[in-house]
KOLLUMVO-628191 format. One record per residue (C-alpha): residue number from 0; y, x, z. Coordinates in steps of 0.02 Angstrom, whole numbers, plus 32768, in hexadecimal, padded with zeros to 4 digits. Example, Ala and Ser with C-alpha at 12.3 -4.5 7.8 and 13.67 -1.06 7.14 Angstrom:
<pts>
+-----+------+------+------+
|  nr |    v |    u |    w |
+-----+------+------+------+
|   0 | 7F1F | 8267 | 8186 |
|   1 | 7FCB | 82AC | 8165 |
+-----+------+------+------+
</pts>
This chain:
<pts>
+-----+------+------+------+
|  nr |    v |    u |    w |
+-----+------+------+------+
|   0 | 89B9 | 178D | 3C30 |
|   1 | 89D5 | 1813 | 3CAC |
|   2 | 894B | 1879 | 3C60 |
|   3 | 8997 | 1871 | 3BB4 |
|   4 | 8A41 | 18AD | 3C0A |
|   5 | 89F9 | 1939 | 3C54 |
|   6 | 89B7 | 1971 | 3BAE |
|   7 | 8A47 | 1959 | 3B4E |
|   8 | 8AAA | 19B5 | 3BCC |
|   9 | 8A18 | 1A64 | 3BBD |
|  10 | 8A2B | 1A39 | 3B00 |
|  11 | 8ADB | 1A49 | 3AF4 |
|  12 | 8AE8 | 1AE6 | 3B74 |
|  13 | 8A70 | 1B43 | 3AFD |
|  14 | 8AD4 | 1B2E | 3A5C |
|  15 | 8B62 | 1B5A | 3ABA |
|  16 | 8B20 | 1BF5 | 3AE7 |
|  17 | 8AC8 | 1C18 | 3A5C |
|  18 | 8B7A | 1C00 | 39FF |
|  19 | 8BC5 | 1C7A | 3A7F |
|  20 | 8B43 | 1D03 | 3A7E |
|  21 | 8B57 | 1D00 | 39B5 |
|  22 | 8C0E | 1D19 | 39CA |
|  23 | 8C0E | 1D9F | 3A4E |
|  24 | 8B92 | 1E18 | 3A0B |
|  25 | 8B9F | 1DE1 | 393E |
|  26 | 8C63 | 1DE5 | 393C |
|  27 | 8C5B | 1E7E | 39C4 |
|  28 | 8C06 | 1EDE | 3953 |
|  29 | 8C52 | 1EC9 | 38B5 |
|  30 | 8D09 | 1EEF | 3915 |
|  31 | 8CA3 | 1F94 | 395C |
|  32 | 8C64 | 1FD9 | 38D2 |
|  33 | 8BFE | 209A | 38FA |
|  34 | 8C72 | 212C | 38E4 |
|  35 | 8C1E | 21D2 | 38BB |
|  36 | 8C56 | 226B | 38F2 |
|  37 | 8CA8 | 230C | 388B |
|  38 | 8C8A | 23B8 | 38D2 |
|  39 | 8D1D | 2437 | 38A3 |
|  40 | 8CC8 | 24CB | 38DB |
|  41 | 8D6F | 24E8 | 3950 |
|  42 | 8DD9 | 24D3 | 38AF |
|  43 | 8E0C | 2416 | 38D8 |
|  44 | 8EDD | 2440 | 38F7 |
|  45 | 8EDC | 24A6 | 3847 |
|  46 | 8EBC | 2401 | 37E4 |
|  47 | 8F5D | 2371 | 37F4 |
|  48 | 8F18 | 22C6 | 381A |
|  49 | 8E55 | 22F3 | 3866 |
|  50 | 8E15 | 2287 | 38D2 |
|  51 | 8D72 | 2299 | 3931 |
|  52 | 8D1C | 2214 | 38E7 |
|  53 | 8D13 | 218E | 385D |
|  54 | 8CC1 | 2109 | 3806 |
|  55 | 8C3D | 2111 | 37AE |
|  56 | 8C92 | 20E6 | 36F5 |
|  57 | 8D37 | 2119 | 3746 |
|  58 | 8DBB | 218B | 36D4 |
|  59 | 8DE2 | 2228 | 3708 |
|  60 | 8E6C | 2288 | 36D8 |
|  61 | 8EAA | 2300 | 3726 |
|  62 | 8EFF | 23A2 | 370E |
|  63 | 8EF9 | 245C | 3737 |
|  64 | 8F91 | 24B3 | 375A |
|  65 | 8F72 | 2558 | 3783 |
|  66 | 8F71 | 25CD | 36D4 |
|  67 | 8F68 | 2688 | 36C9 |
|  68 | 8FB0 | 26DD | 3626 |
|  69 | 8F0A | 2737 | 35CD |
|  70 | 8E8C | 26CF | 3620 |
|  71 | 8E15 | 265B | 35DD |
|  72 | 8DE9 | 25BF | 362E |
|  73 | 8D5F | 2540 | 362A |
|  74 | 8D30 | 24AF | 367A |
|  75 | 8C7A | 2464 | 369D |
|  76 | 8C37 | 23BD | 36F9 |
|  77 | 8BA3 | 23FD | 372E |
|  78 | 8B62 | 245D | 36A1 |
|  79 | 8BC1 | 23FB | 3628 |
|  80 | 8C4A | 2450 | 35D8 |
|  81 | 8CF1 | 23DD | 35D0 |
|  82 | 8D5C | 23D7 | 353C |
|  83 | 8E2B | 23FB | 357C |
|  84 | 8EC0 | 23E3 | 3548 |
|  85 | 8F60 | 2423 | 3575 |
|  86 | 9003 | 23E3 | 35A8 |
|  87 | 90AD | 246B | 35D0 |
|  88 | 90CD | 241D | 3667 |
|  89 | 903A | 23F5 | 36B3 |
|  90 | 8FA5 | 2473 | 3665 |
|  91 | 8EFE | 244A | 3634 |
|  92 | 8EDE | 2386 | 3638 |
|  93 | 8E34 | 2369 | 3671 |
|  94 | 8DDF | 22BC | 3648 |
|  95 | 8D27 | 2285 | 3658 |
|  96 | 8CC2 | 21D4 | 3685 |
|  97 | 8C7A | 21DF | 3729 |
|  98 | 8BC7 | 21CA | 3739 |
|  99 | 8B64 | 216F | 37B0 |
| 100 | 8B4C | 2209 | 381F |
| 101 | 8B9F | 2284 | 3864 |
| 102 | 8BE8 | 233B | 37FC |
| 103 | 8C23 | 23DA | 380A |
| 104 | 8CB4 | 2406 | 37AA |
| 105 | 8CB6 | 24BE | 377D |
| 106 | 8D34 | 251D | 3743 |
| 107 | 8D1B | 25D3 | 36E5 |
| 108 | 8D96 | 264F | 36DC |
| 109 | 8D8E | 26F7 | 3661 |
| 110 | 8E0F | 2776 | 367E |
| 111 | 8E0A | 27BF | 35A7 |
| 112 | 8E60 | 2847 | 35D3 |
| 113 | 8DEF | 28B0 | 3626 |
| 114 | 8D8D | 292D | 35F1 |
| 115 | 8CD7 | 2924 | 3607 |
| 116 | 8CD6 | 29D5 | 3642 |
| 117 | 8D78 | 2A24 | 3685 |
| 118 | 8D1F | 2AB1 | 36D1 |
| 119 | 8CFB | 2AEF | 3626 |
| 120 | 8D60 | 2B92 | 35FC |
| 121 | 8D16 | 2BD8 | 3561 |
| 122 | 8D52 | 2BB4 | 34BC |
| 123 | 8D0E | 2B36 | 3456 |
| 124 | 8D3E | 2B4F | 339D |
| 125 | 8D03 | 2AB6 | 3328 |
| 126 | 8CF1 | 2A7A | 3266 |
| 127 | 8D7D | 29F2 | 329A |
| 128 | 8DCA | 29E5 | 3354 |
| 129 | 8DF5 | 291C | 337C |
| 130 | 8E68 | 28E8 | 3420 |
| 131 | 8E5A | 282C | 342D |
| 132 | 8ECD | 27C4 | 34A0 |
| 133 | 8EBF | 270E | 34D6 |
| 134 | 8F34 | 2679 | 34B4 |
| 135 | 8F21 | 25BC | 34A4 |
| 136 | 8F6C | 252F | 3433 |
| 137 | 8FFC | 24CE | 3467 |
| 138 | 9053 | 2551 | 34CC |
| 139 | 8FF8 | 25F7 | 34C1 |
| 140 | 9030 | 26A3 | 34B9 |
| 141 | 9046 | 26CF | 33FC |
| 142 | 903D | 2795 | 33DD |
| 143 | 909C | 2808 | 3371 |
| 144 | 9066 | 28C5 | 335D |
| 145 | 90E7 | 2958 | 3323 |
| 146 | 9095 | 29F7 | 32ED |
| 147 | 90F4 | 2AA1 | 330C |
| 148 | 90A1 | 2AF5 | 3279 |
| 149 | 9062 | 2A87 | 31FE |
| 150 | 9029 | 2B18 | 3184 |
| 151 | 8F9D | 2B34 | 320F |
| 152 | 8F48 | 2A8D | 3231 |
| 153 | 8F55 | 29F0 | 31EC |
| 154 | 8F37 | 2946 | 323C |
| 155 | 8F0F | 289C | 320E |
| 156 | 8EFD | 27FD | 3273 |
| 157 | 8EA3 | 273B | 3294 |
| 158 | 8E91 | 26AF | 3311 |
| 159 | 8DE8 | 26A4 | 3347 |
| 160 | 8DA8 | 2602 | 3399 |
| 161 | 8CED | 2634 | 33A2 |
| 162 | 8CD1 | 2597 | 3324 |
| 163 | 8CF1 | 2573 | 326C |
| 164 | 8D17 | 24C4 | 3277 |
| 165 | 8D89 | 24C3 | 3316 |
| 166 | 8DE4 | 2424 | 334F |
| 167 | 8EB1 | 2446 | 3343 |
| 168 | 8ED9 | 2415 | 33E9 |
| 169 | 8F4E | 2451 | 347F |
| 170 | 8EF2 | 24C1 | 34FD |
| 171 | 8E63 | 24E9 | 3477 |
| 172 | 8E58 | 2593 | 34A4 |
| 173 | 8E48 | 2630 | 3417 |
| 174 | 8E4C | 26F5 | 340F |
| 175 | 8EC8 | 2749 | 33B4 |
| 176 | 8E5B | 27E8 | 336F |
| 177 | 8ECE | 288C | 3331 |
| 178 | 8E61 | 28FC | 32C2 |
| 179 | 8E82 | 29AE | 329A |
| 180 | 8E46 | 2A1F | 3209 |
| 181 | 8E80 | 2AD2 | 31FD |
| 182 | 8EE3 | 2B11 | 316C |
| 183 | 8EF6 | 2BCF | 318D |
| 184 | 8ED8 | 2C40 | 324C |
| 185 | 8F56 | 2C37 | 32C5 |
| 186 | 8FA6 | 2BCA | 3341 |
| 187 | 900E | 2B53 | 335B |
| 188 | 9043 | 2ACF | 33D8 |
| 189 | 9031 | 2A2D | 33CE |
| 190 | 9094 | 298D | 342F |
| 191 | 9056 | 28D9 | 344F |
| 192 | 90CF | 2867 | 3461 |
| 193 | 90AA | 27A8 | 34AB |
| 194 | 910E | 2716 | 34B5 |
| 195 | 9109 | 265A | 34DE |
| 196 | 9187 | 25CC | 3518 |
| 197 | 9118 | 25B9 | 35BE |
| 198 | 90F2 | 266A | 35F0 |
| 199 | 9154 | 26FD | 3608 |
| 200 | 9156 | 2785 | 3579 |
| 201 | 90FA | 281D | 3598 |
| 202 | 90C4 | 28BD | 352C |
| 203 | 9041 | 2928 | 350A |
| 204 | 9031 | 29DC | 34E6 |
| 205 | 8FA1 | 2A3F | 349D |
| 206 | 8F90 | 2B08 | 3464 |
| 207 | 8F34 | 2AFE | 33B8 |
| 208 | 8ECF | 2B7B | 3370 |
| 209 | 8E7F | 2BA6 | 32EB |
| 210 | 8E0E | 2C47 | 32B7 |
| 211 | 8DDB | 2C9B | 320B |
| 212 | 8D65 | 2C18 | 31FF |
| 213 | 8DD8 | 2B94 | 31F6 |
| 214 | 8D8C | 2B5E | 3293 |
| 215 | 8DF8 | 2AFE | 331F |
| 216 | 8E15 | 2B08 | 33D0 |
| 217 | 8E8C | 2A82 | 343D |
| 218 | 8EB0 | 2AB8 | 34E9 |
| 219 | 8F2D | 2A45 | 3558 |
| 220 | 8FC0 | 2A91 | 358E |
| 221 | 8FFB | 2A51 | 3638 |
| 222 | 9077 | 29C2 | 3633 |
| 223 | 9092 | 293C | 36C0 |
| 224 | 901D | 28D1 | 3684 |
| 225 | 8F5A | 28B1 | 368A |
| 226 | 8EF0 | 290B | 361B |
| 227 | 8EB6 | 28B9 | 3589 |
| 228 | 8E17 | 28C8 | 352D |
| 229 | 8DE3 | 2952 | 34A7 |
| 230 | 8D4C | 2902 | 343A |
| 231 | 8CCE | 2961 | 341B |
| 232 | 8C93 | 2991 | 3376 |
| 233 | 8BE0 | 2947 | 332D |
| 234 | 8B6B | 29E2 | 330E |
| 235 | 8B63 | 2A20 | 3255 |
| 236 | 8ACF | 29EC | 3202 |
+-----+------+------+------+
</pts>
């Protein structure tokens, strides 16, 4: 009898660890589930709501509050580019599925109103001159353009959003291209005007000219803003 007791006794102590292990370490980890880590490459306080690390699975959204007029943003997780949308109060919303391992978020900035050569003083004289600008949906700058002489240039304009079949949402980013065909010589000046309900207004000037070809030059003229971007021409065939 006291043999049986003794075995009953080692019996009973190893189911009751056995239950005890199972708890610790199966209900441990399923409480602790691995977090992977997002890299901000030193951009983490520009986005509302980041957090070092998440769940794999885990929503993300967050949101990226710092937005320059005439620059165009994008964001990647790794080398995937993320789709955005926009919000007035907040900026770009951000929101991915994170993966079981860790990322870097990127994000891309391109100032469009810079020239790709401002050291360049000699005149360029064209077929058709463009000046493109950048805005976005749900908040963007929308442009106007006055002409001072309309007898010497003409102009026509469209939203470009580097895609036929774009998706109507707010932040989807799009250029607004001015193009300009000369009517007779001469000059004139020309004045950009931008405005949106999130951004202050702001104008641009430009000298236009155009030679007995009908040819045209745009040169800036200096205003308080940035420069924006004169397009250059595709060669004649």
């Amino acid at each position: 009898m006291g043999v049986k007791r003794i075995l009953h006794r080692v019996i009973c102590i190893f189911l009751i660890g056995g239950i005890l292990m199972f708890c610790f370490f199966g209900c441990g980890k399923k409480g602790n589930a691995v977090k992977y880590q997002v890299d901000y490459n030193g951009q983490k306080s520009s986005f509302e709501n980041a957090k070092d690390s998440y769940k794999a699975g885990e929503k993300v959204t967050l949101y990226y509050k710092y937005i320059a007029t005439d620059t165009d943003y994008a964001f990647y997780l790794d080398s995937e580019r993320l789709n955005t949308g926009y919000d007035d109060d907040k900026g770009f919303i951000i929101s991915f599925e994170m993966p079981a391992h860790d990322v870097t978020l990127t994000v891309e900035q391109r100032n469009l109103m810079v020239t790709d050569d401002p050291y360049t003083t000699e005149k360029q004289f064209e077929k058709e001159a463009k000046l493109s600008f950048h805005s976005f949906d749900g908040g963007g700058p929308e442009y106007s353009i006055k002409i001072d002489d309309p007898s010497v240039v003409s102009c026509t304009s469209k939203r470009d959003y580097g895609k036929k079949n774009h998706e109507v949402i707010d932040g989807a980013a799009y250029d607004v291209i001015f193009k300009f065909k000369g009517l007779k010589s001469g000059t004139t000046d020309i004045t950009v005007h931008s405005s949106s309900p999130i951004m202050d207004d702001e104008e641009y000037r430009y000298l236009v000219e155009v030679n007995d070809d009908l040819k045209i030059n745009i040169e800036e003229l200096p205003t308080e803003n940035e420069p924006t971007e004169v397009e250059e021409s595709e060669p004649e065939a």
